[in-house]
C-alpha positions in Angstrom: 294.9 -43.2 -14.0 293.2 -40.0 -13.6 292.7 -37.7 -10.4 290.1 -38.0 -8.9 287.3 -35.2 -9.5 283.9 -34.7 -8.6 281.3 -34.2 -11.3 278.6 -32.0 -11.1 275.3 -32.1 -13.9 272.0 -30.4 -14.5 268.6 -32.3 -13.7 265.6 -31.4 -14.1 263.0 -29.5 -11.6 260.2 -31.3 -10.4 257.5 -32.0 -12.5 254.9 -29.0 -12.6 252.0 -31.2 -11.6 253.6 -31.6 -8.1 253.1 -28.0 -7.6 256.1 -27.4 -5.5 257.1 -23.8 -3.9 260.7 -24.4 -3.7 262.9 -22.4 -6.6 263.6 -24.2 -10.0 267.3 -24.3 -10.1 266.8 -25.6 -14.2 267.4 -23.0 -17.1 267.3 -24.1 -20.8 270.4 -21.1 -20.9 273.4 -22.2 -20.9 275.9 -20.7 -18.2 278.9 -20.7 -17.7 280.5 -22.3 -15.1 283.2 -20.6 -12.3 286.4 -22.0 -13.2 287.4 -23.1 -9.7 285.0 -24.7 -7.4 283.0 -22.2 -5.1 283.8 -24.6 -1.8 287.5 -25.4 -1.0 288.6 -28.5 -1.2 291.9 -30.1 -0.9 294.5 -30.0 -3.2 294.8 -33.5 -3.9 291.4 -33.1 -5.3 291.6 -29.9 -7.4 288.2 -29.4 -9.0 288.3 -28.5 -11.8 285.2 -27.8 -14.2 286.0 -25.9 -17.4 286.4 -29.4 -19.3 282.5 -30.5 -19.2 280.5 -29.3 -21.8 277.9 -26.3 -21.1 274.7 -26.9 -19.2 272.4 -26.2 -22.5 273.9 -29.2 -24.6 272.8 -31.8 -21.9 269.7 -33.4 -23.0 266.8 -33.0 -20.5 265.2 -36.5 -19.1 262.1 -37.5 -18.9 260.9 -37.5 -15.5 258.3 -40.0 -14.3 255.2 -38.2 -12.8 255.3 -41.0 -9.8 258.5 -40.0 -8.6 261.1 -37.3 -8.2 264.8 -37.6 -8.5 267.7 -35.7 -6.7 271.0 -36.2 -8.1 273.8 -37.9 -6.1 276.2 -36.2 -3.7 279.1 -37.9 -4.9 279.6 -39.2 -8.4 283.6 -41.6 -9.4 285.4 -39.7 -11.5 285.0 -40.3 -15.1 286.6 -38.3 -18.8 284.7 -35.3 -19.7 283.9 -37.1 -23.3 282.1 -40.1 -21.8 280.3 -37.9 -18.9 277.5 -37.3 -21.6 276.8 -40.9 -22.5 277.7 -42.4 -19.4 275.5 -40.1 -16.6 272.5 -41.5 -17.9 273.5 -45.1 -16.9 274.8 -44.4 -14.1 271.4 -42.5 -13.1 269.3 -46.1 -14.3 272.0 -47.9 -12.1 271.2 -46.0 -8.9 267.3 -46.3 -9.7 266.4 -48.0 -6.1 264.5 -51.7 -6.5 261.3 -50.6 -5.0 260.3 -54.0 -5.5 262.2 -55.2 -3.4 261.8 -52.2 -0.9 258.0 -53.1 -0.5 258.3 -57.0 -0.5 256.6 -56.7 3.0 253.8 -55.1 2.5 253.4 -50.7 1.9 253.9 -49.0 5.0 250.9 -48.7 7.9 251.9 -44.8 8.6 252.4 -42.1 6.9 254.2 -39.0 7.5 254.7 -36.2 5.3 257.1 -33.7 5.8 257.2 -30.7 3.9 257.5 -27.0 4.2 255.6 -24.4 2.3 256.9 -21.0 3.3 258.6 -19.3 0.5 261.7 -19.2 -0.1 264.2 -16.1 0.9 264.9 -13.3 -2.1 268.3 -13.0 -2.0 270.1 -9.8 -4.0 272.9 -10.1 -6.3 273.5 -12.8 -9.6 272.0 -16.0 -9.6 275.0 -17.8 -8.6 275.8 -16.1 -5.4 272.2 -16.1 -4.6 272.6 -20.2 -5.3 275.6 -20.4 -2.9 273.5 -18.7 -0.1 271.1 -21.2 -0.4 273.1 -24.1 -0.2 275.0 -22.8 2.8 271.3 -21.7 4.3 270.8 -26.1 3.8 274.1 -26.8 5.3 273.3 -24.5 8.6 270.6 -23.6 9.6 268.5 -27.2 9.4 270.9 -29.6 9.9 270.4 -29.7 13.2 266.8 -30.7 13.3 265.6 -34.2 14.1 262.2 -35.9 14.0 261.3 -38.9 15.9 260.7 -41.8 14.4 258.1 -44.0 15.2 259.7 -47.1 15.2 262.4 -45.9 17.3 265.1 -44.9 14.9 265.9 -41.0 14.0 264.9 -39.3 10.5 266.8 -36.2 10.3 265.8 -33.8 7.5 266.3 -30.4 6.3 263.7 -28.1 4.3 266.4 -27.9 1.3 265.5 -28.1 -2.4 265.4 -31.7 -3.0 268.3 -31.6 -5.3 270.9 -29.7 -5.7 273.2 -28.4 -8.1 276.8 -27.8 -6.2 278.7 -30.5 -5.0 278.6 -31.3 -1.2 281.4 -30.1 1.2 284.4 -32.4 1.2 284.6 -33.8 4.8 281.1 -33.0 5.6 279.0 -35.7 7.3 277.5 -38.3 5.2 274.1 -38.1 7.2 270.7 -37.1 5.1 270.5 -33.8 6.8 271.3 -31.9 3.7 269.8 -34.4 0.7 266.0 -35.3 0.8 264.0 -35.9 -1.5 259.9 -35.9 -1.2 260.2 -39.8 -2.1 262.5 -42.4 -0.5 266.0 -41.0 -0.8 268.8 -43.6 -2.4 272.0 -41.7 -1.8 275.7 -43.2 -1.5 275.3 -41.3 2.0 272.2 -43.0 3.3 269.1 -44.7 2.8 265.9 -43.1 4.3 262.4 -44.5 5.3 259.6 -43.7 3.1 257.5 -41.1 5.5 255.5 -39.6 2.6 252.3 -40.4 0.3 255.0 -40.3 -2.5 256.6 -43.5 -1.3 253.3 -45.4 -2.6 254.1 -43.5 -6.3 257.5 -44.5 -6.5 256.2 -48.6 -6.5 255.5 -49.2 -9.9 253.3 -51.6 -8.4 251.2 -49.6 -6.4 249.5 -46.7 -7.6 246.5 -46.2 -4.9 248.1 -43.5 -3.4 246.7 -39.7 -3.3 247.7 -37.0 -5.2 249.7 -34.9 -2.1 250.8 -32.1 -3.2 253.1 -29.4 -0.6 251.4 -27.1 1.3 248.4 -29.9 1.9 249.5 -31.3 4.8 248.2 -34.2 6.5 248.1 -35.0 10.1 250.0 -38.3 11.4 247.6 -41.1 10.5 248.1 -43.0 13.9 247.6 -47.4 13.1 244.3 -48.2 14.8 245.3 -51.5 16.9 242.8 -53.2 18.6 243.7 -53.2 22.2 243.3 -57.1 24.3 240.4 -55.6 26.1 238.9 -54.2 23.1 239.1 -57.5 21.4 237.7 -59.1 24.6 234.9 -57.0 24.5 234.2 -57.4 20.9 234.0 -61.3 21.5 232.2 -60.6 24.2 229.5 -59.1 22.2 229.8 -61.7 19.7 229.5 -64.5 21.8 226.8 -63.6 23.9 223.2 -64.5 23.4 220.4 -62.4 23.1 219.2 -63.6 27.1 215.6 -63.7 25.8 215.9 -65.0 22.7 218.3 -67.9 23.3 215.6 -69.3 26.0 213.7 -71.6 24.7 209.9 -72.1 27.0 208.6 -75.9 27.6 207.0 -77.6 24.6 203.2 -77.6 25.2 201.4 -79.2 26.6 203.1 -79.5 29.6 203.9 -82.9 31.0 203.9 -82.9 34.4 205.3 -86.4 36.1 203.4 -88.3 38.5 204.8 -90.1 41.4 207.8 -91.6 40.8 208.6 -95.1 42.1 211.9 -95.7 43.9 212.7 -99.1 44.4 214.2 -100.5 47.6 217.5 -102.3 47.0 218.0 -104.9 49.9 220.9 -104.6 52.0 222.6 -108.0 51.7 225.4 -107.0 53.6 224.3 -105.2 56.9 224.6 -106.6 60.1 222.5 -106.4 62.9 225.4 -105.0 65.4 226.3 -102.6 62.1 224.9 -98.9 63.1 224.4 -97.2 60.1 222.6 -94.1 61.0 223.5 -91.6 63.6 221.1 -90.3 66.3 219.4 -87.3 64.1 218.9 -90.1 61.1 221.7 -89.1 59.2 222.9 -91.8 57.0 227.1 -92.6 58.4 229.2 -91.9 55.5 232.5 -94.3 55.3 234.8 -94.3 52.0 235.2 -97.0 50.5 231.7 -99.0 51.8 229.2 -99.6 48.8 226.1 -98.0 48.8 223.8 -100.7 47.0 225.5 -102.8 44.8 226.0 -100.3 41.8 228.0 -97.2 44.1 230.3 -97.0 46.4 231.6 -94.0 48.1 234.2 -91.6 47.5 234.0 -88.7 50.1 231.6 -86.5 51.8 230.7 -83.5 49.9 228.5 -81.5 52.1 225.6 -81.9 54.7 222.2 -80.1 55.4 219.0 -80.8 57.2 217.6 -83.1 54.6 220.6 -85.3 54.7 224.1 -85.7 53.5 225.3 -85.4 49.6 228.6 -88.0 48.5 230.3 -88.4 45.7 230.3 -92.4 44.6 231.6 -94.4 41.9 228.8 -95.9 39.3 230.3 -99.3 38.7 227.2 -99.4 35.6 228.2 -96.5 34.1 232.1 -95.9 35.1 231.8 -92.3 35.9 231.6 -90.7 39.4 228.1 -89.4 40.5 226.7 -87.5 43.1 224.4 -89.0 45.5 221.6 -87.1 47.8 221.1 -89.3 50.8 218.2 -88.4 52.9 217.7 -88.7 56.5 215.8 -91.5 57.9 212.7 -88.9 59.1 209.5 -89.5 57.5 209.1 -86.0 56.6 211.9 -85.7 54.8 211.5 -88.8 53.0 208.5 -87.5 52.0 209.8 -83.7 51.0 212.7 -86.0 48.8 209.4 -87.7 46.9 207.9 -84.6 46.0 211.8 -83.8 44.7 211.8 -86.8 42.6 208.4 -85.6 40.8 210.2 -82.0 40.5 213.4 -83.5 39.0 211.4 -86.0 36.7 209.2 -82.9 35.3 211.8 -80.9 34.7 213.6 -84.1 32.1 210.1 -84.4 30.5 210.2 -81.3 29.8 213.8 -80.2 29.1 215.9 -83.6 27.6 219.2 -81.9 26.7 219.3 -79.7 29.8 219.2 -76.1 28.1 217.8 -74.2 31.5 220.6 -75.5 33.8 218.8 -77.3 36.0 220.1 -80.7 37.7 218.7 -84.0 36.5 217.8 -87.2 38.0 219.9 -89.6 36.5 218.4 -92.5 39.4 216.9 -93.3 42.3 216.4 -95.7 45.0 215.8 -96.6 49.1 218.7 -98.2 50.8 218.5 -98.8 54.9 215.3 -96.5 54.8 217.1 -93.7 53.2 216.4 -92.5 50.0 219.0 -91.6 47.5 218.5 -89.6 45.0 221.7 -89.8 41.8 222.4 -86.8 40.0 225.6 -85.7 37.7 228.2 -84.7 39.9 229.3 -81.2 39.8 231.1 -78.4 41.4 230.9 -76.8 44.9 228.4 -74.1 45.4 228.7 -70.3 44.8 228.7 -69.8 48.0 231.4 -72.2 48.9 234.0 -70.4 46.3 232.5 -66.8 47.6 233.7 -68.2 51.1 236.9 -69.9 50.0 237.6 -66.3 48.3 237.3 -64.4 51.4 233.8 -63.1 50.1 235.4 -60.5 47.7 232.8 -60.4 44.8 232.5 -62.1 41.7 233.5 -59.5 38.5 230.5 -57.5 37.0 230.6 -59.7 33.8 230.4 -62.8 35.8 227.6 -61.6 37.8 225.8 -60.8 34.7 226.4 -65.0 33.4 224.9 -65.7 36.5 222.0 -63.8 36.6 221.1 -64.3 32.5 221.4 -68.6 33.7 218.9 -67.5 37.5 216.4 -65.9 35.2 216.5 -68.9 32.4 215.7 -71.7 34.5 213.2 -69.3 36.7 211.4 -68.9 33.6 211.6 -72.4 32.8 210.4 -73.7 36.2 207.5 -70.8 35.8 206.5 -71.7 32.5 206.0 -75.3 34.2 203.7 -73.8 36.8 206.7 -74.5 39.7 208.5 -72.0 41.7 211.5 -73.1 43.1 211.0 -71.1 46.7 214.4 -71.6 48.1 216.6 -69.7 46.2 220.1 -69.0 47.3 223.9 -69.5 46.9 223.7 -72.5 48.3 221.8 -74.2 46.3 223.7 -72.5 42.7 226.2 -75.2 41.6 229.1 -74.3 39.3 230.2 -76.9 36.7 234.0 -76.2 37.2 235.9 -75.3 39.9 238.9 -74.0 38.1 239.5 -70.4 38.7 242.7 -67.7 38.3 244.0 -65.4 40.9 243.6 -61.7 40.0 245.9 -58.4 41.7 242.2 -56.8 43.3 243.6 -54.1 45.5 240.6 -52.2 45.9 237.8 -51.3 48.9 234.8 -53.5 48.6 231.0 -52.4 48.0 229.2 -53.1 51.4 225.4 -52.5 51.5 226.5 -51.0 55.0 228.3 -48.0 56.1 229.7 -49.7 59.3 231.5 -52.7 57.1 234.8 -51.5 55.1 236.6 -54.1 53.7 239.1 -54.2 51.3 240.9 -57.4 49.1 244.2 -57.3 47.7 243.6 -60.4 45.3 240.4 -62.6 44.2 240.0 -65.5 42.3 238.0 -65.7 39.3 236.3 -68.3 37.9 237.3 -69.9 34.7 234.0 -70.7 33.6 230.7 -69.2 35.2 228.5 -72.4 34.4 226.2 -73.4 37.0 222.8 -75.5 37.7 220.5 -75.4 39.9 219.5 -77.6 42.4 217.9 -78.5 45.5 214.0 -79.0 44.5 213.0 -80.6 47.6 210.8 -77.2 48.7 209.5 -76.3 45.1 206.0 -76.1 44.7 203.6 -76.2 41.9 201.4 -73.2 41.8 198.4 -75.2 41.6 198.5 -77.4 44.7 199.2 -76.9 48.2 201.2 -73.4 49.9 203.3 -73.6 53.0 202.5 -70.4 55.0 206.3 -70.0 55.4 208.8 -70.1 52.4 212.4 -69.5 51.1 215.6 -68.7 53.4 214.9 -65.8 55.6 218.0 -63.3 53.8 215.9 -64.4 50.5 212.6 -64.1 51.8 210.4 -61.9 50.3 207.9 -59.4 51.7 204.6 -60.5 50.8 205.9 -64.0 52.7 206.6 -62.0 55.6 203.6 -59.9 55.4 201.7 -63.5 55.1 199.8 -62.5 51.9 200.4 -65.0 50.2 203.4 -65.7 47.5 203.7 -67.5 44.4 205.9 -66.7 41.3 207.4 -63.2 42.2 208.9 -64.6 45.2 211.6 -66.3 43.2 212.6 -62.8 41.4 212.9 -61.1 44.8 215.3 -64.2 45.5 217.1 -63.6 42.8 217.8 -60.0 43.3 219.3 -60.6 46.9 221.2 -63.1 45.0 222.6 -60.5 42.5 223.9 -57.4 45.2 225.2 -60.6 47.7 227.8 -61.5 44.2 228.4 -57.9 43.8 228.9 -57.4 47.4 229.9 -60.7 48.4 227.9 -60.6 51.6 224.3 -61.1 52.0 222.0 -58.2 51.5 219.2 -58.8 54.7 221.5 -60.5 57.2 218.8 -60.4 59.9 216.5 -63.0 61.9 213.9 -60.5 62.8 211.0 -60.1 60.9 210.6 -56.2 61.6 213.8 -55.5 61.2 214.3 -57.2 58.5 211.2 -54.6 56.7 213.1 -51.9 58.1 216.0 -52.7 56.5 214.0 -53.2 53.0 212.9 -50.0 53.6 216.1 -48.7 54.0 217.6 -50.4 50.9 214.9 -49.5 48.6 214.6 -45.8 49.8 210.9 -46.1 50.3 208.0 -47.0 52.7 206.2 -49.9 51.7 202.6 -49.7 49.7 200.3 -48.2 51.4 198.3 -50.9 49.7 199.7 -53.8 51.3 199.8 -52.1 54.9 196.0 -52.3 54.0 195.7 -55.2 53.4 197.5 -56.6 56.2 195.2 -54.7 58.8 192.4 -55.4 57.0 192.6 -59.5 58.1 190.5 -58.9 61.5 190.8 -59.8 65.1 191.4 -62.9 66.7 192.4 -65.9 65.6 191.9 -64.0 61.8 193.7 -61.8 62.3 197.2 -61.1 60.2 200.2 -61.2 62.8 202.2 -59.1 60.5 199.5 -55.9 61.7 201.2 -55.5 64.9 204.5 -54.0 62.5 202.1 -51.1 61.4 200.7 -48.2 63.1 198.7 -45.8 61.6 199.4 -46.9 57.8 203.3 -47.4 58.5 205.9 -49.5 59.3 206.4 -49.2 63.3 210.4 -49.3 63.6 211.9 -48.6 66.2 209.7 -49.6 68.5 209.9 -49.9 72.5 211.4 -53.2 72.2 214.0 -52.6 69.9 217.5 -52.5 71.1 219.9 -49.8 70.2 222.4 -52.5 68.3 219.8 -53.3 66.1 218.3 -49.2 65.5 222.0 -48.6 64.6 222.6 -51.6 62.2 219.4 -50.5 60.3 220.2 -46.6 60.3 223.6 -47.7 58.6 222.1 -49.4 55.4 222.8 -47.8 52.4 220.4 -47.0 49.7 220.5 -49.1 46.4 222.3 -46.8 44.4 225.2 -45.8 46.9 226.6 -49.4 46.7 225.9 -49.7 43.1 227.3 -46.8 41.6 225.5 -45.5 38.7 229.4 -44.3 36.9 228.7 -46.3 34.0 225.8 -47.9 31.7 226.4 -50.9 33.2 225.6 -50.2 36.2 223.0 -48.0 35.6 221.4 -50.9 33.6 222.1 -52.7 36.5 220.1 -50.5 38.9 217.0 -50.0 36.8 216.8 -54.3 37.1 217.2 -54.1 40.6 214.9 -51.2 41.1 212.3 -53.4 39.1 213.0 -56.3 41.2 212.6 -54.9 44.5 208.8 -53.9 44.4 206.7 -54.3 47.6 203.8 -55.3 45.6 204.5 -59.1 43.7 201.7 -58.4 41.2 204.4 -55.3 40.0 207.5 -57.0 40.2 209.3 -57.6 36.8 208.6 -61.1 36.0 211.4 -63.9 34.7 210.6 -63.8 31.0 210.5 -59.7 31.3 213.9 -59.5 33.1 215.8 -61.6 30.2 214.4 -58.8 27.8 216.4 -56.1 30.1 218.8 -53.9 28.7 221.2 -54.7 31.3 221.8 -58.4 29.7 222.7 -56.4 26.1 225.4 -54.2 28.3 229.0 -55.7 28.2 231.9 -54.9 30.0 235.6 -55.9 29.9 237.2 -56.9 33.2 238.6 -59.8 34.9 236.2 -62.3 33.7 236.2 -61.5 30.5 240.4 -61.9 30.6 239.2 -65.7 33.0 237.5 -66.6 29.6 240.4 -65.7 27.5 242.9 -67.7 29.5 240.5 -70.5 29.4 240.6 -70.6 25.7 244.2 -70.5 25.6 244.6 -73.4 28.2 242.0 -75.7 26.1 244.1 -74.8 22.6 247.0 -76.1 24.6 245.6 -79.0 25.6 243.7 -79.7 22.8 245.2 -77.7 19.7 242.9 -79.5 17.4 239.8 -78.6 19.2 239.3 -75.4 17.2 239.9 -77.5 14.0 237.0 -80.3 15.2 234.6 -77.2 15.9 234.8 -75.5 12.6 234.6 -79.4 10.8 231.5 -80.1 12.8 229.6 -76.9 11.9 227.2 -77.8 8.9 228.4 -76.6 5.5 226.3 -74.2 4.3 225.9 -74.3 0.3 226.2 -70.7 -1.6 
């Protein structure tokens, strides 16, 4: 058995094309070789190299264009008469399987590392000039170390990418002295591809750039779409055009007449049985029936018409919710100008698209009317309360006002205005919400209220219908002089000059700073201060043009009652009776835009709708249909609503994993 040796051979430079500025080490000439080794090595291993043949009678190989090859560090033993026939196979056999080094897929980033300052002219013969190179390789960049980005370290070294001396015996085996531009097989290490030439050296593969050194590219970072990214792409995806997914009453318009409500005869009642209480509200008891076809659950809530219940519909075998009104005549007959209301709008509107409630029955038991609708959720302001009135997220606030505005419109284009719009009286469809880490001060319309919430909840779903017809007029017939909920009253109400459509949009805006406040906007009882604080709000004095018209009504028993606010042409606040709590609750209001901060388009957007909303004249306010063509409703924004919906997703796939599947298979095929 022979010693062992280390062999040393001649490949070739890189190809031309490549354009490289390192030196090429190849001459055709043959030279002779030093007859002992230039780098000491043990004895045991005496190197020896006068037995190989001279450089020149090697043949040259053909090097592929896609790749570049360095020679091995190390190469077994073998006799000098087989190193000429056996090198070559030994070169085919250490050919790395790129095929199996891309099974995965090419990689997503691409470094490349290269170095195109010259190399040093160093004086003497070629061969010591050589050595001084390699040891330059072994020194001076070994040391040098490049992050990698998935966590591991590439060392590298700007050395020729071959080399024609054998390496140090004892050095380390690490890559710092033996790259190549391509991915490096070496019996020392294996290296990840970090260059364009990684794609050439797939056979596979040959979309790849023509990178050639000194060209240098800059890190080409992976462009991952972020969660909230995604979220707002969705966002975008999934929301409507506001405008064009409302869809206006088919004409003509059917407008119901008086609707019969039959009375259902109490077989049960006694005459020592007291069923009503001493205001006429109807005496709620679980478990009693309520007719024949319901009986009662619980209580849901109560108000001055009457009392609302949730019941069980032994017809139907769902749950219901049931308006009971009190035993007053007025009310009963405010409930049967309700039932017209709910029976227009089901004409009108059969699958429901503008979120309003339907009438699913009626009837009169123990002189109370009931009226049946779908049971829903609690009201918005029932989950603003229950949530410590920290306000709803901006995206949320935006579902709600795009649903306000499309049943508005819908109840316009049917000639009714609804005239009591508020929280109250906004349903949500699910109750299911998802705490959220808030920690942050929250937006007051007043500088004397600072408040701050360390958590919120957040609605799963922002579905809601509206409800609570029993003070909707239409336009055409009779006008109360008095309207709408006095922190939702407009001013033309107040000013007594009559209202009609706009006073809904005014409504709604109150309704759209109380959810990003989550306190009411005009909290007041007085009708002059409650001007001064619109004033205030809307940083400016109201029309001249209205002030006229409300002096103008004459004296007496003609005159307008809202003059005695004005003198000379404006607004007379503070008067002589105003008391100092109130001067200072008004001087504290904040302007519109010092709540809402204009910091992003959103809000800006946001403004510009409010600021169209809030007009003192109603015959200049922006109108329902004109309000879902906003800008603001095209604006989206990622927050925690937007993560709400996500998580709601998620929970359906869990419960339902095939609901996806039954979506996609009910969509009609569409034929190519």
């Amino acid at each position: 058995m022979s010693t062992p040796s280390i062999a040393t051979t001649l490949l070739p430079a890189h190809h031309s094309q490549y354009g490289y500025t390192h030196q090429n080490l190849y001459s055709p000439t043959a030279r002779p070789y030093p007859t002992t080794n230039t780098l000491p090595a043990p004895q045991r291993l005496n190197t020896s190299f006068h037995s190989y043949q001279g450089a020149a009678q090697y043949q040259r190989p053909q090097q592929s264009p896609a790749m570049s090859y360095r020679g091995p560090s190390n190469v077994s033993t073998m006799p000098a008469s087989q190193s000429t026939s056996v090198l070559p196979d030994a070169h085919l056999r250490r050919q790395p399987d790129w095929n199996e080094f891309y099974k995965n897929g090419i990689p997503k980033e691409i470094i490349v590392i290269d170095d195109d300052s010259p190399d040093p002219q160093w004086p003497g013969d070629a061969s010591r000039r050589q050595q001084r190179q390699d040891a330059a390789g072994y020194t001076s960049n070994a040391g040098r170390k490049r992050r990698g980005d998935q966590g591991e370290e590439i060392e590298y070294a700007d050395s020729p990418t071959y080399s024609t001396h054998p390496a140090k015996f004892g050095a380390s085996s690490s890559s710092a002295s033996y790259h190549s531009g391509d991915r490096t097989t070496s019996l020392q290490t294996v290296t990840a591809p970090t260059s364009l030439e990684s794609y050439g050296s797939n056979p596979a593969s040959n979309s790849y750039e023509d990178v050639r050194v000194g060209q240098k590219r800059k890190r080409a970072q992976p462009q991952k779409e972020t969660r909230s990214q995604a979220a707002k792409r969705k966002q975008q995806e999934s929301a409507p055009d506001a405008f064009a997914d409302y869809i206006p009453p088919p004409k003509p318009l059917r407008k119901a007449a008086d609707v019969h409500v039959p009375v259902v005869r109490d077989t049960e009642k006694h005459k020592s049985l007291k069923v009503d209480d001493d205001d006429g509200h109807y005496i709620v008891n679980s478990g009693t029936k309520l007719a024949d076809r319901y009986e009662i659950i619980k209580l849901l809530g109560q108000g001055t018409f009457g009392k609302v219940v949730e019941a069980y519909d032994s017809r139907k075998k769902t749950k219901c919710a049931v308006k009971i009104i009190r035993s007053v005549q007025k009310y009963r007959d405010a409930s049967r100008i309700e039932l017209r209301v709910l029976s227009t709008l089901a004409l009108n509107d059969k699958n429901n698209r503008n979120k309003c409630i339907h009438l699913r029955d009626s009837f009169d038991f123990r002189n109370h009317i009931c009226i049946v609708t779908d049971l829903l959720g609690q009201s918005v302001f029932d989950f603003l309360k229950g949530n410590g009135f920290v306000p709803f997220p901006s995206t949320q606030i935006q579902s709600f006002a795009r649903q306000l505005f499309t049943s508005v419109a819908f109840l316009h284009d049917l000639n009714l205005i609804h005239t009591d719009l508020k929280p109250e009286n906004i349903l949500l469809v699910h109750n299911a919400y998802q705490t959220f880490t808030y920690n942050r001060s929250i937006p007051s319309s007043s500088h004397t209220i600072s408040r701050t919430a360390r958590q919120r909840r957040v609605l799963l779903d922002s579905e809601i219908r509206l409800i609570d017809f029993g003070s909707a007029t239409f336009d055409d017939e009779y006008h109360s002089s008095v309207v709408s909920t006095r922190h939702y009253r407009a001013p033309e109400i107040i000013l007594q000059l009559g209202w009609s459509f706009p006073c809904d949009i005014w409504s709604i805006g109150c309704i759209i700073v109380e959810f990003f406040t989550g306190d009411a906007l005009f909290q007041t009882h007085d009708n002059l201060e409650h001007l001064a604080m619109m004033e205030a709000v809307c940083n400016g004095k109201i029309d001249s043009k209205l002030v006229k018209q409300v002096c103008a009504g004459g004296r007496g028993a003609n005159a307008n009652s809202a003059a005695k606010f004005f003198n000379r042409g404006k607004l007379e606040y503070p008067n002589s009776e105003t008391s100092k709590g109130s001067r200072k609750y008004v001087k504290a209001m904040k302007h519109l835009h010092e709540f809402i901060p204009a910091n992003s388009s959103f809000n800006r957007h946001l403004l510009d709708l409010l600021r169209r909303i809030f007009v003192y004249d109603p015959k200049n306010r922006i109108t329902a249909k004109e309000a879902l063509k906003h800008p603001w409703f095209k604006e989206t924004i990622v927050d925690d609503g937007t993560e709400a919906i996500r998580i709601r997703e998620e929970r359906s796939l869990v419960e339902d994993p095939f609901a996806e599947e039954d979506a996609n298979a009910k969509r009609p095929r569409i034929d190519q």
